[in-house]
N, C-alpha and C positions, 0 to 999 in steps of 0.2 A: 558254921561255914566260914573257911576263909577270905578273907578282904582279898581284893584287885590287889591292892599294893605286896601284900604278902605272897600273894602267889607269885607276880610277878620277883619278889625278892628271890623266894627258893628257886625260880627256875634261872636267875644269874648266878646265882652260891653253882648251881649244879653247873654250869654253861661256863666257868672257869676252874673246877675242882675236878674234872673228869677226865680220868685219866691216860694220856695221848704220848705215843711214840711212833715218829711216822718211820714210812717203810721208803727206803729206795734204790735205784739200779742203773743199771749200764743199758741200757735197753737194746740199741742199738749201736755195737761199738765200730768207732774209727778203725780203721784198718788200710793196707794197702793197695787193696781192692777197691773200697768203700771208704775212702778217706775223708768224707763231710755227709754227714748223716743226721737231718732236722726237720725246722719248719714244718710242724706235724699237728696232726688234731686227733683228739679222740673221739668218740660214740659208743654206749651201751648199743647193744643188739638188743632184739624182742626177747631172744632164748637166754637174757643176760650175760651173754659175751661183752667182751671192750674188743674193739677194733681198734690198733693205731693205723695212721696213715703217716708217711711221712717220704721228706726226698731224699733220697738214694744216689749219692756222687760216683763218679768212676773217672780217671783218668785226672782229679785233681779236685781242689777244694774252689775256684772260684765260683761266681754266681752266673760264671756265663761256660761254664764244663759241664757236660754232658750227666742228665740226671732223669729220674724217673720218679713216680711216685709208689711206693711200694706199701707192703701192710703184713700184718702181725695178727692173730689173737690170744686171747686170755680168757680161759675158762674158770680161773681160780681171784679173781679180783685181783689182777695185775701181779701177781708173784712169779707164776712161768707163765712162757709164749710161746709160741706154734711155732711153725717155719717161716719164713719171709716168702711174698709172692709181689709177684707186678699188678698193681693194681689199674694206674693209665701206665702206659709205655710211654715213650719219651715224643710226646708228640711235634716240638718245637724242632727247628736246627742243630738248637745247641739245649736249650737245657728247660724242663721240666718239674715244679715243683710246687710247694709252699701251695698246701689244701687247706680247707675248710670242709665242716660237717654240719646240717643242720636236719634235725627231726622234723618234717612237717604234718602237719594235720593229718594231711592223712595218712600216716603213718610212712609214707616215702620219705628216703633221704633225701636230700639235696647236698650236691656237693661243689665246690668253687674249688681253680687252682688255675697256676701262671703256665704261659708256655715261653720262650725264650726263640727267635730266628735271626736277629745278630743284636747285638751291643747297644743299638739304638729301638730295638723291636721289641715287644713285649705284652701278651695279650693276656686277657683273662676273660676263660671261660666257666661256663658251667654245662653240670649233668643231676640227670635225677637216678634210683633204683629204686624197684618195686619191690628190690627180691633179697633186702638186708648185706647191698655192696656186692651183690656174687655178679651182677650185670645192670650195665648200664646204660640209659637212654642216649642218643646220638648230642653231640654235646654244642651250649649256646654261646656264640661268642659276645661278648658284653662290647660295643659301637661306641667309643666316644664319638663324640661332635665334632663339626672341620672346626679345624685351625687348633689342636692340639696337636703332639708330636708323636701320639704313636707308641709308647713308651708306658703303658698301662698296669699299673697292678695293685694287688693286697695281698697283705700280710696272712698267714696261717692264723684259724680261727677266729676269723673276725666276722662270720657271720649272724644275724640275731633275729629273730621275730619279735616286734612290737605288739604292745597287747589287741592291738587292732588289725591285727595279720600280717600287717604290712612286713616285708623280708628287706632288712636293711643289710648290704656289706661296706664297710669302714674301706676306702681306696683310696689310691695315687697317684700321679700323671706329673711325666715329666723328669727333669733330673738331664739332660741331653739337648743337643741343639741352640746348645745356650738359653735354655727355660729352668727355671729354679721348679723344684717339686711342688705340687698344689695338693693337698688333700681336698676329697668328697665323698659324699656316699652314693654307693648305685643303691636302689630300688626297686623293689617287684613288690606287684600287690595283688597276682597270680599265681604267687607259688612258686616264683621263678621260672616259670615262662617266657617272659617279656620283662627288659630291664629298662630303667631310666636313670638320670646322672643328676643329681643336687648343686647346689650351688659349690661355684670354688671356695674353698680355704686356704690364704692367702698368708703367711707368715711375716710377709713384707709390707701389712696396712700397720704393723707396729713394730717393724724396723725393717727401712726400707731397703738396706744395702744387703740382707741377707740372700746368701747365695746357695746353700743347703736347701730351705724353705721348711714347708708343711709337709714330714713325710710318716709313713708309717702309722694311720690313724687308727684308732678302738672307738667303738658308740657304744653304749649304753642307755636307755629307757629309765627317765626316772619317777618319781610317784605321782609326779602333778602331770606326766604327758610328754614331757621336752625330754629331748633327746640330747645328751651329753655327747662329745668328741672331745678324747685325747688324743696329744699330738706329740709324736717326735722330731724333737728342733735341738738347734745348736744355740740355743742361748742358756742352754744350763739347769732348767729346767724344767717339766711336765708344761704344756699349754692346754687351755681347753675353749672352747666353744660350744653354745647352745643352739638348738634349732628347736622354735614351737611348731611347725608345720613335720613334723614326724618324719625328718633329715629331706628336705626340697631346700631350703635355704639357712644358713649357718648365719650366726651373729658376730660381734666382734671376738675376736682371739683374744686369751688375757693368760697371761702367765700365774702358774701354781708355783710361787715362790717357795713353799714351805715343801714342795715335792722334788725335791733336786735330781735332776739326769743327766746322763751322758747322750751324745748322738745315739739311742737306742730305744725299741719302741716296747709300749708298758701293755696290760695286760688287764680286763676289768670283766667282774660276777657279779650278777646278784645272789649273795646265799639265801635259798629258800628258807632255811632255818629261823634266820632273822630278822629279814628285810635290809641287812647292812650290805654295802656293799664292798667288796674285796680287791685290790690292787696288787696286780705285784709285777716290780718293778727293778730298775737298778737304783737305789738311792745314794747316788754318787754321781758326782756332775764332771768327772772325768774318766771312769771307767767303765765297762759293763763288768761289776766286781767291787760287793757281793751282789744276789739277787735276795730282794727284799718282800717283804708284803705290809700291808697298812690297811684296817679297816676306818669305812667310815659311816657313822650312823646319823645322819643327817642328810642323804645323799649325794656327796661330793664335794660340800661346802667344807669340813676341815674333815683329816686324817688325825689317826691316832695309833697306836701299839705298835710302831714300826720293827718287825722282829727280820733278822737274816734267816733267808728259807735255805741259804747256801753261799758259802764263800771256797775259792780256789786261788792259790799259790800259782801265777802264770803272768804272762803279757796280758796287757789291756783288750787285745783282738785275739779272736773272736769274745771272749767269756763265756758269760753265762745271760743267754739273752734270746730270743727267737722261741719265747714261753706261750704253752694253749694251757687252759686251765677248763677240766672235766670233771663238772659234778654229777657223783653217784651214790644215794641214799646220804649220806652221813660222812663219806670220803668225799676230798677234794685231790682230783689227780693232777696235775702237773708237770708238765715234759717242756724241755729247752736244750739247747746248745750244751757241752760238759767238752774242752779241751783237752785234747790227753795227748802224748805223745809220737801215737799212731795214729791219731787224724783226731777230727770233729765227732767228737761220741754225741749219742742222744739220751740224755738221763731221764728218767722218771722218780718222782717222787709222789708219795700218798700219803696224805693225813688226812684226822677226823676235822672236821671244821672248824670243831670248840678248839685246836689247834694256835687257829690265828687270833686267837681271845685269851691265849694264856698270861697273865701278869696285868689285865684290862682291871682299871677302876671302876 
């Protein structure tokens, strides 16, 4: 019989020797029609369909133009895709967008996304469907507390179930009125039913004059309980924060030196395969360019195998950035931002997982 250690040895021999060429696309391209096309999530269907969802621009690329959220399927593991439909219509004034997906127990989706009424307005709701996205429940508005400004949201796929049910989404408030951004997490522990708001994240308890602040957060669940938050800030690098009460209150913010970023927000998994966790990110502290990924097998205390998942020849805005990452069996799928000449494309990219482990010690 062989020993623990040996087996454990041939299943890394096999876990970096396996042979990986990822697949990728245009998915949704820029156009003059549709000239900013992102902010998007995936989900397996029951019948093993991939659903994308994502926002749909018209009459121009800002984040306050007119947009919708629309959707796509794939019956072949993301190589071709159906026709495009309206999935919400454009509920806000002005602009509509940036979803999230989550599988709930009982097999209902849950889905988050922004809506847009002017420049200082910003809400973020949610819906449920019984019926694998074909219809949806009447949808919940998420309530901050008085004396915030109004100005509420989250980033595409940031929603998560902790192992305790609890339904955490990674959020933002602020940015307007002269209020620097805060990150939080909303809360449900009904399945999204009923939401609640966490403590603020403050960018400015360790540097006070910052005027950008805590934007664009990810959480993640890690092995002892505590709930990790990364944060998009303008000091150069990845920050992160912990909460032991399962995202109700955050601790002090500390900077990921060794994680270098631009103003742009990062992206975190656990692969089931390994228990390691996956990051991907811009590792560049003045561009979004290249986008990168970094395991880490310690749960977030150090990073390792920094490899480019993509690099682009262009201007530093947009890039390559506004990343969900969708695990399916063995595949890790991947969709963000892809600049091109005729607008804001949505690329996809698919690899096997042992991917982000190629050239690993």
């Amino acid at each position: 019989m062989l020993s623990y250690a040996i087996c454990l040895a041939i299943a890394a021999s096999a876990l970096v020797a396996a042979p990986i060429k990822p697949y990728s696309t245009i998915v949704c391209p820029g156009t003059a029609e549709y000239p900013r096309n992102g902010e998007a999530d995936m989900i397996e269907l029951r019948n093993g369909d991939l659903l994308l969802a994502y926002g749909r621009w018209t009459g121009g690329q800002s984040d306050f133009d007119k947009a919708e959220v629309w959707c796509k399927t794939s019956d072949d593991g993301g190589k071709t895709w159906g026709k495009d439909r309206v999935l919400i219509g454009n509920e806000g004034k002005l602009t509509t967008f940036s979803v999230s997906f989550l599988r709930l127990p009982n097999d209902e989706i849950l889905m988050a996304y922004l809506t847009k009424n002017a420049k200082d307005n910003c809400n973020l709701w949610f819906r449920k469907s019984a019926d694998e996205c074909k219809t949806w429940s009447r949808r919940i508005k998420f309530k901050m507390p008085d004396g915030y400004t109004g100005y509420t949201g989250m980033n595409n796929a940031r929603l998560i179930r902790l192992s305790t049910g609890r339904i955490i989404g990674a959020a933002w408030e602020g940015g307007v009125k002269g209020h620097p951004i805060i990150a939080f997490s909303a809360y449900s522990d009904d399945n999204g039913s009923t939401w609640q708001k966490g403590s603020d994240v403050d960018i400015r308890t360790i540097d006070a004059d910052n005027a950008p602040g805590a934007q664009e957060p990810v959480v993640i669940e890690l092995k002892d309980g505590r709930v990790m938050m990364l944060i998009r800030n303008s000091l150069g690098c990845i920050a992160r924060t912990y909460s032991t009460d399962q995202g109700v209150n955050w601790g002090k913010i500390e900077l990921i030196k060794e994680l270098e970023a631009p103003l742009s927000p990062a992206s975190i998994i656990r692969l089931k395969q390994t228990g390691d966790l996956l990051l991907i990110w811009n590792n560049n502290a003045q561009a979004r360019n290249p986008l990168n990924s970094a395991i880490s097998r310690d749960d977030g205390k150090t990073w390792e195998n920094i490899r480019i998942v993509d690099i682009k020849d262009g201007p530093a805005w947009p890039g390559l950035a506004y990343t969900s990452i969708t695990p399916v069996g063995d595949k890790i799928f991947l969709t963000y931002w892809y600049c091109e000449p005729t607008g804001i494309s949505l690329k996809l990219q698919s690899m096997d997982y042992r991917w982000f482990y190629e050239g690993i010690k």
